[in-house]
C-alpha positions as CSV (number, residue, x, y, z in Angstrom):
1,X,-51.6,73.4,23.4
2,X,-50.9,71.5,26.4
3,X,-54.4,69.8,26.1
4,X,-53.0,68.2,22.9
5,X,-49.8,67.5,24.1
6,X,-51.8,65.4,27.4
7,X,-54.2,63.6,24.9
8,X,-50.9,62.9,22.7
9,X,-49.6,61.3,26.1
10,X,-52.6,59.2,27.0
11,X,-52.6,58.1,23.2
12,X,-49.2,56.9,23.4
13,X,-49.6,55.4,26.5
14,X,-52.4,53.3,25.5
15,X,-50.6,52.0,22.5
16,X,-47.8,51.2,24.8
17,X,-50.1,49.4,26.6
18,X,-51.8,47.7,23.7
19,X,-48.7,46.3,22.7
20,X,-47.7,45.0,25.6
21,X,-51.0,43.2,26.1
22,X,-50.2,41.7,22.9
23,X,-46.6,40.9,23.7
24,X,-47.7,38.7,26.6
25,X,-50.3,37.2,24.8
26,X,-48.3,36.1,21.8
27,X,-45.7,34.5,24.8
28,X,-48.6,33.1,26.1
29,X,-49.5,31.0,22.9
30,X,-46.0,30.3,22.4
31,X,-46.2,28.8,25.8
32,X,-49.2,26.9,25.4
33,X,-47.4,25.4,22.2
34,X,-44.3,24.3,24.1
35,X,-46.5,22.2,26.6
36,X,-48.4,20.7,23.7
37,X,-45.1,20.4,21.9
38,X,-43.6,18.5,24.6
39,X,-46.8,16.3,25.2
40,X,-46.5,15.3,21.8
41,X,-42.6,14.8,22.1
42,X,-43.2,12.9,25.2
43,X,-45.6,10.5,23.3
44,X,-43.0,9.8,20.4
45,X,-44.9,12.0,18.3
46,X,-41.8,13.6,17.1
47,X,-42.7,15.1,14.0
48,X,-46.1,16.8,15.2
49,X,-44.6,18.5,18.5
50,X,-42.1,19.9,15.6
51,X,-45.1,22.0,14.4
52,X,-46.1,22.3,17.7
53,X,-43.0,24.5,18.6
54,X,-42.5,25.9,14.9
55,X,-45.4,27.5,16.2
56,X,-44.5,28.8,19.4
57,X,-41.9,30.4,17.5
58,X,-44.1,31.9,15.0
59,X,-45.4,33.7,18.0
60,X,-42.2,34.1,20.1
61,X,-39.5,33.9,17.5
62,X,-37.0,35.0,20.7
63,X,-38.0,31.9,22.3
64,X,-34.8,29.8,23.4
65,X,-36.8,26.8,24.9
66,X,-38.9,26.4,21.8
67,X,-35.7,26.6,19.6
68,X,-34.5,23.9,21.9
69,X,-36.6,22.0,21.8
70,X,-37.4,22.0,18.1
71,X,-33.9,20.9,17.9
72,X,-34.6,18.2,19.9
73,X,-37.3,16.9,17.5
74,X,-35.8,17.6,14.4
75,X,-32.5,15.3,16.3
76,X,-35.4,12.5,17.1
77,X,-36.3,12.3,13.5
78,X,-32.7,11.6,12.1
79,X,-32.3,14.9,10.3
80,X,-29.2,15.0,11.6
81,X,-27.8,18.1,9.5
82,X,-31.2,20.5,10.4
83,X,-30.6,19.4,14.0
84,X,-26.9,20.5,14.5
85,X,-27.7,23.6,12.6
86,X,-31.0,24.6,15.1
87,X,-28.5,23.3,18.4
88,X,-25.9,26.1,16.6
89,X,-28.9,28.7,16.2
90,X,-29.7,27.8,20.1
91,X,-26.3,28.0,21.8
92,X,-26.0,31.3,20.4
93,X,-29.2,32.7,22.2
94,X,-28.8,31.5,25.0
95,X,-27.4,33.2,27.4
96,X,-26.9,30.8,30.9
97,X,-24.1,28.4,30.6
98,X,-26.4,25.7,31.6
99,X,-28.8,25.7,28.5
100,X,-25.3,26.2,26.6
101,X,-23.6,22.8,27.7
102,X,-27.5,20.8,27.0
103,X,-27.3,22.8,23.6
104,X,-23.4,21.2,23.0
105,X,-23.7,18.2,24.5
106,X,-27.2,17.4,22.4
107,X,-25.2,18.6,19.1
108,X,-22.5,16.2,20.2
109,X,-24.8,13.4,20.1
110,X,-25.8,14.6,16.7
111,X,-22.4,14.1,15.3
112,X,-21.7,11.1,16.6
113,X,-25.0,9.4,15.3
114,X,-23.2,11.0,12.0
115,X,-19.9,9.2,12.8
116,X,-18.3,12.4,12.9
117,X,-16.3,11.3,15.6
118,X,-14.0,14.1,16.0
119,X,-16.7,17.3,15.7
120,X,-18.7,15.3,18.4
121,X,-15.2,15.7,20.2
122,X,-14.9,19.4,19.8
123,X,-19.1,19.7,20.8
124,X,-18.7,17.6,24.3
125,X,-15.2,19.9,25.4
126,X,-17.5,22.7,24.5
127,X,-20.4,21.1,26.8
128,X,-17.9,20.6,29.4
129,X,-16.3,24.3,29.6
130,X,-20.0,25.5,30.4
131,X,-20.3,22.3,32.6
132,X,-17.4,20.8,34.1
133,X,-19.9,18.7,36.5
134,X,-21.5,17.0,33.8
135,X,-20.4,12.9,34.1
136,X,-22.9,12.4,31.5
137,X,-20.8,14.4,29.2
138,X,-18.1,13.1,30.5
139,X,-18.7,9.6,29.4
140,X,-20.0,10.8,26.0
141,X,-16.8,12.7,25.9
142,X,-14.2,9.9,26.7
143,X,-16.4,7.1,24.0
144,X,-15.9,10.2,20.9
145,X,-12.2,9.9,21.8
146,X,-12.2,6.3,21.7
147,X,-14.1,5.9,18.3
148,X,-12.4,8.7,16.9
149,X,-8.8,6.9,17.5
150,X,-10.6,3.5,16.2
151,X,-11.5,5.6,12.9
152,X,-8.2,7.0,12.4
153,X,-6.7,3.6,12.7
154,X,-8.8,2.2,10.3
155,X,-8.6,5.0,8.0
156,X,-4.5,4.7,8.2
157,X,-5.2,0.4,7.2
158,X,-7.4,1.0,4.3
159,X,-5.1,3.5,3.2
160,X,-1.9,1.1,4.3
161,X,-3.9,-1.3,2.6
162,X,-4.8,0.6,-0.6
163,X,-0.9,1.4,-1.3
164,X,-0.4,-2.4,-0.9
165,X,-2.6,-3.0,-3.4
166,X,-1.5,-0.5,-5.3
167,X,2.1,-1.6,-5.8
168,X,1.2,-5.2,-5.7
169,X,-0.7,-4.3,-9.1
170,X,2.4,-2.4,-10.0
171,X,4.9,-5.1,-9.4
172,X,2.8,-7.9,-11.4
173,X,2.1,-5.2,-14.2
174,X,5.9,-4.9,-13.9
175,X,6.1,-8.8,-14.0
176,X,4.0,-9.1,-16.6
177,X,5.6,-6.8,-19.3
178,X,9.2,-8.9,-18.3
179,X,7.7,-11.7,-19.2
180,X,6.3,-10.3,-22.1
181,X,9.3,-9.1,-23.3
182,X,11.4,-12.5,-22.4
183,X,9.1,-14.5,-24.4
184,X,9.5,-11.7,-27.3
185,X,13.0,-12.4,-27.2
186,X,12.9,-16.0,-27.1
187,X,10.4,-16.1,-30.0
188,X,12.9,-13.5,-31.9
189,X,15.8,-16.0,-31.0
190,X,13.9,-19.1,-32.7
191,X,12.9,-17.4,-35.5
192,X,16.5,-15.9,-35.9
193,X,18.1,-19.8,-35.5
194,X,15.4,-20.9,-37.8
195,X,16.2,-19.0,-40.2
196,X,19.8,-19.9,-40.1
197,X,18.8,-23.5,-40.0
198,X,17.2,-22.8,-43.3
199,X,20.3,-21.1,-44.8
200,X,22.3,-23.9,-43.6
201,X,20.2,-26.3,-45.6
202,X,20.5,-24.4,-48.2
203,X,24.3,-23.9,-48.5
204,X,27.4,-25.3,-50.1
205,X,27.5,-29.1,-50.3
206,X,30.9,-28.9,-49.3
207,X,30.3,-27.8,-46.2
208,X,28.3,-30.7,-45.2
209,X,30.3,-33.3,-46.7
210,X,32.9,-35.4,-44.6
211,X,36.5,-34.8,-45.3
212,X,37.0,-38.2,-46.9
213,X,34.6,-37.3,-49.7
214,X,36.2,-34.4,-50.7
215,X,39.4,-36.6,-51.6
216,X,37.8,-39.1,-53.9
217,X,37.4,-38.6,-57.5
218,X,34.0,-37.1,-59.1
219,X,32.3,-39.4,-60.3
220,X,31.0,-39.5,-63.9
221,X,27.6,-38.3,-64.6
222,X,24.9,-40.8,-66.5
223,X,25.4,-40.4,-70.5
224,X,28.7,-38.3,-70.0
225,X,31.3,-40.2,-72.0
226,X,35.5,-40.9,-71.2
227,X,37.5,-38.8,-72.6
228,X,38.7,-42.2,-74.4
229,X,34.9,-43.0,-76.0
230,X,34.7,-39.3,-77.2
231,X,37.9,-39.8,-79.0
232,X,36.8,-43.7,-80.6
233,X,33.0,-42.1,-81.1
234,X,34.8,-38.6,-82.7
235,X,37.1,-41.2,-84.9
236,X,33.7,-43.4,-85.9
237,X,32.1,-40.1,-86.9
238,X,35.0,-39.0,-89.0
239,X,35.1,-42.7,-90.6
240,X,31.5,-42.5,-91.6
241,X,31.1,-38.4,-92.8
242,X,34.1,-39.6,-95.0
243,X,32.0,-42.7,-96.3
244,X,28.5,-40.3,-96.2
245,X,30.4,-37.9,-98.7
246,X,31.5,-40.4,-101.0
247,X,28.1,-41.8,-101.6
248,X,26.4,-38.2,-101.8
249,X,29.3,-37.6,-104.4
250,X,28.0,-40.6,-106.0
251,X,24.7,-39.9,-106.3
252,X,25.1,-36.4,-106.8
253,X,24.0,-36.9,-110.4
254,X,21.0,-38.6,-109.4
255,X,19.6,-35.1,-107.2
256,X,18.4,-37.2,-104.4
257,X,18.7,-35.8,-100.9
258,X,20.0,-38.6,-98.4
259,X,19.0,-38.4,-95.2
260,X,21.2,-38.5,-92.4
261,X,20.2,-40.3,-89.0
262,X,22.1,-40.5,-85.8
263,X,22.7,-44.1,-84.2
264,X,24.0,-42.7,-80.8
């Protein structure tokens, strides 16, 4: 029994063993492709020492340097979103307040290459509680500020600016329907005195006439007769009906039909 248990030992051991010979080699790649990483990086050939450390990490995923650095090359490229997010996956594993404040203070630069003025802010104070000796930061620190404020400014114009617009556009729309509506009055006002031109023109005489006119006598219309001619014409009629009658009475035995013509 205790044979087994001895050779159950040794086995154990050698795995043991066995895996930590494999550990150290896997850290061992992982080193070898930092230093080719950073050869690569160091020769502006950004997005092969990327693969370079993706591999180290393959190998040594608990590998802050490689993460860092990976960071840095993905921040060298412009992909300025992946690069915040692996400097936020780095500050978090590592553990000395050193590699902290480079992991802030590179994330800082992120943002502001973003224009996000006032996380690059909030990313340099971090830099700066894990490294108050840091002018570098510092400076970066004190320019955030100073663009951030500039932003804001402009930000409070363009709105200031927008609102002016905004009620200028208001007022002349304002304006506008005024006028509109002055010149609909005016146009009702004509149409209402042309009309009662028109009804004037078409009224009583009398009201147009001067006063003088109304005094003299009406005149007598063309063919109306005098009371004096219809009374001489009535008279001449008379005269010859009287004269017609005797001659029809005369020639009544005859039957002939005489006809009757008017002079007037």
């Amino acid at each position: 029994m205790k044979k087994y248990i001895v050779i159950l030992i040794l086995c154990l051991t050698n795995i043991g063993f066995a895996q930590q010979k494999n550990q150290k080699k896997l850290e061992r790649i992982a080193r070898e492709n930092v230093r080719k990483g950073n050869e690569l990086y160091n020769q502006l050939k950004f997005k092969d020492a990327e693969v370079a450390y993706k591999k180290a990490l393959d190998n040594n995923p608990n590998y802050p340097k490689a993460s860092y650095n990976l960071g840095n090359a993905i921040y060298q490229q412009k992909r300025n979103k992946e690069a915040v997010g692996q400097y936020q996956l780095v500050e978090k594993s590592f553990k000395k307040k050193m590699n902290k404040a480079e992991a802030f203070h590179n994330m800082g630069n992120t943002f502001m290459k973003a224009k996000q003025y006032a996380k690059a802010v909030e990313a340099y104070k971090n830099s700066m509680r894990n490294n108050s000796k840091d002018d570098e930061t510092r400076y970066n620190l004190a320019l955030a500020q100073k663009m951030l404020k500039k932003q804001q400014n402009q930000n409070k114009n363009n709105k200031n600016n927008k609102d002016k617009k905004n009620n200028k556009d208001n007022k002349d729309k304002k304006n506008k329907n005024k006028k509109d509506k002055n010149k609909d009055n005016k146009d009702n006002k004509k149409d209402k005195n042309k009309g009662k031109d028109k009804k004037d023109d078409k009224g009583d005489s009398k009201k147009n006439k001067p006063k003088d006119q109304k005094k003299q006598p009406p005149k007598p219309r063309p063919n109306q007769l005098s009371p004096e001619q219809m009374k001489q014409l009535l008279d001449a009629m008379n005269n010859e009906e009287n004269k017609t009658q005797k001659k029809l009475n005369a020639k009544k035995a005859k039957g002939r039909k005489i006809k009757q013509e008017k002079d007037w």
